[in-house]
Steps between C-alpha positions, in 0.01 A plus 500: 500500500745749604729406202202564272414847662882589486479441100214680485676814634814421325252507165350824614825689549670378201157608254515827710884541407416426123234765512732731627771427245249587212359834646906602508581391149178654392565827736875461310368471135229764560794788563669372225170529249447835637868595476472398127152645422619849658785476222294467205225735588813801547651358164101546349513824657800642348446352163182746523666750628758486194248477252277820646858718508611374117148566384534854612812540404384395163178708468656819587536776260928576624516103434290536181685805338887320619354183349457621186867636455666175688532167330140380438553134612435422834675204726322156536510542824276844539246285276480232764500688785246654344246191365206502736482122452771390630427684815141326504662200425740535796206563738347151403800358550515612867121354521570172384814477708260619768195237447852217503552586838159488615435887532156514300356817696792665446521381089120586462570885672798501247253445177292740702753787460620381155117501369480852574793624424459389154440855370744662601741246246529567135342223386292445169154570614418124342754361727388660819186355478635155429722563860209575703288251356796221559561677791150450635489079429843450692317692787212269465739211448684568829145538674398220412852288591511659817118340588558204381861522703277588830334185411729250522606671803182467681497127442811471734442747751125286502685143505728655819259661662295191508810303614514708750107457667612125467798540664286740821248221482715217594635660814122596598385094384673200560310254225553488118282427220632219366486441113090420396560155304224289329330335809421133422309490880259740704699434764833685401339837452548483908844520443639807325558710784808443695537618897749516753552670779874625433691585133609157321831475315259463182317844591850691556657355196190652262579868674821433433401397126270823491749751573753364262204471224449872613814608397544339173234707424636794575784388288339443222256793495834674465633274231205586315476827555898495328355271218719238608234208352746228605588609824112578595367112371841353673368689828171376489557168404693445821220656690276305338705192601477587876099516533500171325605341805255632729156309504265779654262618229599919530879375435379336177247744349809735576679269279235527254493856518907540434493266209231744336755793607801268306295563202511893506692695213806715531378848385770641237537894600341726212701635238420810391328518186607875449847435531462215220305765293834767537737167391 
């Protein structure tokens, strides 16, 4: 008994250390995203910033009168610098880098910003409206990834959640429900119910089980929130494996339950139809 108890704490502080390992790496990789998002949006900002001053500079009549006496021919460089579309197209690049790294509030307030600045580019009027109608569907498209995202996440959170009323409900009760089979005789209906008066080894081993199942979940609501596929089915195949040896009935329409969850799609992350329309 006490051996069993002392594994059970062992369990809980190693799952508790692994939990705390993620958040850091995640804390670690967030600073790191942010570091590298900061980056791009100053290089955005001076790009515009460049192209505002060398359209002045250009439109002015002191520019306009010394341009007509210099060398007509200006540098390849000036003409990039100053081709709206490769400023656009740098924009959706920081979007879709975004969406890869799981920011989709911040990529949808990006399109946001890009859909209305749109004017203030000199862009063929027939290309504008191509932008904010492309623009619009990858909005939609995120939308709708993001829900269907929340989705998948909801079926964990549900299976855990209900793990864990299983888990409160076998410290408050001290019978399981063992497995229903085909009953050949009235008589063995009488028997499904299981009592004692103190925890048997049986009992402690399916907490035990529970908690472990528990965490392979979390695991692999991770793994498929990376689109690691493999990883995920691995995960959950192992899980799977541990309810099969329990005989109670919860334990195996839990099983039931994860082997519908196996079956779940990774969700590729939205490209960005306007960025395929700019090449």
């Amino acid at each position: 008994m006490r051996k069993s108890i002392g594994l059970i704490v062992i369990l809980a502080l190693l799952w508790l250390a692994k939990l705390s390992y993620d958040s850091y790496l995640l804390s670690q990789r967030f600073d790191v995203l942010q570091q590298n998002f900061t980056q791009m949006e100053q290089n955005n900002a001076n790009l515009n910033d460049h192209l505002v001053a060398l359209q002045r500079q250009l439109t002015s009549p002191t520019n306009q009168s010394s341009t007509a006496s210099s060398e007509p021919a200006p540098s390849a460089a000036i003409h990039t610098a100053l081709n709206p579309v490769i400023l656009v197209k740098q924009q959706l690049e920081l979007v879709q880098f975004a969406l890869q790294q799981h920011q989709y509030i911040y990529a949808v307030d990006k399109l946001n910003q890009l859909n209305q600045s749109l004017a203030s580019y000199a862009l063929a009027p027939a290309l504008e409206r191509s932008l904010h109608e492309s623009i619009n569907k990858d909005k939609q498209s995120i939308q709708q990834f993001v829900i269907s995202k929340n989705q998948q996440q909801q079926s964990f959170d549900d299976l855990i959640q209900l793990i864990d009323k299983d888990l409160q409900m076998a410290q408050e009760n001290t019978h399981v429900e063992l497995k229903r089979q085909q009953q050949q005789h009235f008589w063995q209906g009488w028997f499904q119910l299981q009592r004692v008066d103190h925890a048997p080894a049986e009992l402690i081993n399916r907490r035990i089980i529970l908690k472990e199942v528990q965490l392979r979940l979390l695991l692999a609501r991770q793994a498929i929130n990376d689109g690691h596929l493999t990883e995920y089915q691995h995960v959950l195949s192992m899980a799977i494996q541990q309810l099969a040896q329990l005989p109670d009935q919860s334990s195996q329409d839990l099983k039931l339950r994860l082997e519908k969850l196996k079956q779940l799609p990774a969700l590729p992350v939205p490209k960005l139809i306007t960025l395929e329309l700019l090449g």
